[in-house]
C-alpha positions as CSV (number, residue, x, y, z in Angstrom):
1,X,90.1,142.2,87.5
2,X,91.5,138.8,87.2
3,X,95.2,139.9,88.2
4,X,93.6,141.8,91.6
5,X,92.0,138.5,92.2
6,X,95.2,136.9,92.2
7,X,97.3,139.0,94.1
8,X,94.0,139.1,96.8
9,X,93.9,135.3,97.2
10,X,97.7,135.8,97.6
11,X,97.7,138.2,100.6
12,X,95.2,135.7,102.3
13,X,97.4,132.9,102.2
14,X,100.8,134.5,102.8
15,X,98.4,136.5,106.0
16,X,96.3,133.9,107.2
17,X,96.3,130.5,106.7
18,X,97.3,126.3,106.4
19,X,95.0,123.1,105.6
20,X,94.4,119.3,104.8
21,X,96.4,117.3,107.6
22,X,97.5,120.8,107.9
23,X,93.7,121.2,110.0
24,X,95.5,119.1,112.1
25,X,98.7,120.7,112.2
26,X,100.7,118.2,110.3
27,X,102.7,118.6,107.2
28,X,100.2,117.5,104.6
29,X,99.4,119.7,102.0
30,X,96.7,119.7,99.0
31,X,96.9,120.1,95.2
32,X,94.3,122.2,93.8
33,X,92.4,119.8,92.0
34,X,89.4,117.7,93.1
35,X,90.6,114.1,92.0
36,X,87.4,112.1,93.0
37,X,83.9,112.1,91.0
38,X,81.9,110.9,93.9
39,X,84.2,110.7,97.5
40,X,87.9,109.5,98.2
41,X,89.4,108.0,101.1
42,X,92.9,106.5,102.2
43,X,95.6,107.2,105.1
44,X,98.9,109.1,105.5
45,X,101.7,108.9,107.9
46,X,102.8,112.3,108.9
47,X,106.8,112.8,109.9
48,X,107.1,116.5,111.4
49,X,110.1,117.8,113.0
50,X,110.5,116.7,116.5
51,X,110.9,113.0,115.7
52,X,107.0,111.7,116.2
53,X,104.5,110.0,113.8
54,X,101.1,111.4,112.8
55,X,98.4,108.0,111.6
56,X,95.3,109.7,109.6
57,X,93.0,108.1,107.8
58,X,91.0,110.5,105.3
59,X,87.0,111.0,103.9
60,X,86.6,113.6,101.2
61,X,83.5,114.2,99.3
62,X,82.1,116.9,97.4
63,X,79.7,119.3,98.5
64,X,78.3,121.8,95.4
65,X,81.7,123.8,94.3
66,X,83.5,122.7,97.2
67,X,85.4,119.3,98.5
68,X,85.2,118.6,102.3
69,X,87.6,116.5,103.4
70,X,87.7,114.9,107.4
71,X,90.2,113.5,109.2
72,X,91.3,111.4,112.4
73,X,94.3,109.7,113.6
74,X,97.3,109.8,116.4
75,X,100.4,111.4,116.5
76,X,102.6,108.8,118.1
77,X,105.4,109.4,120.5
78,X,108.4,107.9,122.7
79,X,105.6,107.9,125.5
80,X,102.6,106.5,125.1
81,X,100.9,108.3,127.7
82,X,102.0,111.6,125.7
83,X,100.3,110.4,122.6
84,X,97.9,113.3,120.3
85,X,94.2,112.7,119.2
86,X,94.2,114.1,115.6
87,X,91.3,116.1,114.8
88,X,90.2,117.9,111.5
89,X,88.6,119.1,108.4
90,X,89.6,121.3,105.6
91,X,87.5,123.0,102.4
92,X,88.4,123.4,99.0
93,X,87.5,125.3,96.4
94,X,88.6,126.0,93.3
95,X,89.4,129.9,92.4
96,X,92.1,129.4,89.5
97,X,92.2,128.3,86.2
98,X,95.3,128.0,84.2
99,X,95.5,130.8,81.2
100,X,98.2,132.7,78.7
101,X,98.4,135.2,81.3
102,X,98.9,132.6,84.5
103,X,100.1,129.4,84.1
104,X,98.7,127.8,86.9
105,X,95.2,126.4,88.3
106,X,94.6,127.2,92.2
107,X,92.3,126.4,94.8
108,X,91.7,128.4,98.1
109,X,92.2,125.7,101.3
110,X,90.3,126.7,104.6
111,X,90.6,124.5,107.8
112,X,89.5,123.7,111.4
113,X,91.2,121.5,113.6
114,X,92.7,120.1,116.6
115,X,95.5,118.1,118.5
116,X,94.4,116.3,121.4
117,X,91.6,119.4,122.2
118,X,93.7,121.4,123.8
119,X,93.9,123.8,121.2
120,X,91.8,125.1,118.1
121,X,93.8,125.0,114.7
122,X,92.2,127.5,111.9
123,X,94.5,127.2,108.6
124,X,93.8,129.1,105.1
125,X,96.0,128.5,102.4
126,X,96.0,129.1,98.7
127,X,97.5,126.3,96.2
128,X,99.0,126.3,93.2
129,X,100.1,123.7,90.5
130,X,99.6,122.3,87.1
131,X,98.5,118.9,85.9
132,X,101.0,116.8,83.4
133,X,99.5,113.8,81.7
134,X,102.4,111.7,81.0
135,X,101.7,110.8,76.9
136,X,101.0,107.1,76.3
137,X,99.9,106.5,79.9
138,X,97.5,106.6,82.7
139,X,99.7,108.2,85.1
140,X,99.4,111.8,85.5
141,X,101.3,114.1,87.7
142,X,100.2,117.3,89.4
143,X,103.3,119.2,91.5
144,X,102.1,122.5,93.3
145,X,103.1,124.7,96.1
146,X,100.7,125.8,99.0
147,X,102.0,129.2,101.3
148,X,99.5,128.7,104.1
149,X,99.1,130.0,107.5
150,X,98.1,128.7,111.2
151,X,95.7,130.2,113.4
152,X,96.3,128.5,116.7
153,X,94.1,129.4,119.2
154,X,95.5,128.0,122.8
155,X,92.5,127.1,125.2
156,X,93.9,128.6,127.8
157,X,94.5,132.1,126.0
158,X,98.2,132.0,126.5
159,X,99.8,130.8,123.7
160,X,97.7,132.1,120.4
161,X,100.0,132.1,117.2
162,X,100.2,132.9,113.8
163,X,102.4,130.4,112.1
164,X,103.6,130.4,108.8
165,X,104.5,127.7,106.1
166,X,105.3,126.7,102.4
167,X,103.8,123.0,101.2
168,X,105.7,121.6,98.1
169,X,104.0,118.2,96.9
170,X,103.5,116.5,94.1
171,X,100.3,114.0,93.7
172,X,100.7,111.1,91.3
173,X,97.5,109.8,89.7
174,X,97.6,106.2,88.8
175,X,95.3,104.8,86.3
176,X,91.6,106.0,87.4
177,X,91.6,104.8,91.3
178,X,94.8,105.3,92.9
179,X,96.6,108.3,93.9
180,X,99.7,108.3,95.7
181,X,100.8,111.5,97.2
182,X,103.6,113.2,99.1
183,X,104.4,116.5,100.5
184,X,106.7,118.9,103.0
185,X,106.4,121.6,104.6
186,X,109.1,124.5,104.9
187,X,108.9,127.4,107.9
188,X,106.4,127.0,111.1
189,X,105.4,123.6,110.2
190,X,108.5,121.4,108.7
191,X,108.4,117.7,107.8
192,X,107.1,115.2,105.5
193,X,104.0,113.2,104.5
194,X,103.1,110.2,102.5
195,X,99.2,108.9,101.4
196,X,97.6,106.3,100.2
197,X,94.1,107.2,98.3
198,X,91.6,105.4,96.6
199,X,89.2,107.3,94.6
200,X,85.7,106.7,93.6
């Protein structure tokens, strides 16, 4: 039962779905655990392909089994007048836990977004990593990988996509408060992404 589960969750990630700044199209991807006891929030800079710069800040809280994260920023390029409101918010959930059998702990991502309203973003993605406590330290380390897909629903009805992508990141937990985090994105949405969080 727990293997069909798996291989399930699998089929909706690699066949529907992306999240995090992901809602919002950028390449900012999530680990699988909840890191806060009460809320988080912080900023990221966003570096996709195509040369421009994606400003969030971030709000996550938890809501029953479920963290609920929202976000807002710009995505900042040559031309001012062609700069993108940054819309989104993303749920997570934890599906996975780590065993003999499966060596990871994963967490099913679903998202809504959009980029200056002109289109509707709708990712779902499944992550997967492992927490390392470094021994003799507060610092803790948790790399994962997230295959997620787009859902990008053009408001005019001309453009609607399914877009793939693999998130590799790695958050680093340090002390009880601070997390720094990083990610990139291979396939349909490609580039890089740094935050800052503060957790509570």
């Amino acid at each position: 039962m727990k293997r069909a589960s798996i291989m399930t969750l699998c089929a909706l990630s690699v066949g529907a779905g992306t999240a995090a700044a992901q809602s919002t199209g950028m390449p900012s991807f999530n680990a699988p655990y909840r890191a806060f006891g009460s809320h988080e929030f912080g900023g990221t800079l966003s570096f996709p392909e195509g040369g421009a710069t994606g400003i969030e800040g971030q709000y996550k809280f938890g809501y029953r089994t479920w963290d609920v994260g929202l976000r807002g920023g710009i995505l900042d390029v040559d031309a001012p007048a062609d700069d993108v409101v940054l819309l989104g918010a993303t749920g997570r959930v934890r599906v996975l836990t780590h065993s003999q059998d499966f060596p990871f702990d994963g967490a099913f991502i679903l998202g809504a977004g959009t980029q200056d309203f002109d289109n509707l973003i709708m990712p779902i993605g499944l992550s997967l990593g492992r927490r390392v406590n470094i021994e003799n330290s507060s610092v803790s380390i948790v790399p994962y990988g997230q295959p997620t897909l787009f859902l990008v629903f053009d408001n005019n009805d001309l453009n609607d996509t399914v877009n793939f992508a693999l998130g590799l990141g790695v958050d680093v937990r340090f002390g009880s408060s601070f997390d720094l985090r990083a990610s990139f994105g291979i396939g349909d949405v490609e580039g890089f992404a740094v935050s800052v969080v503060w957790v509570r």
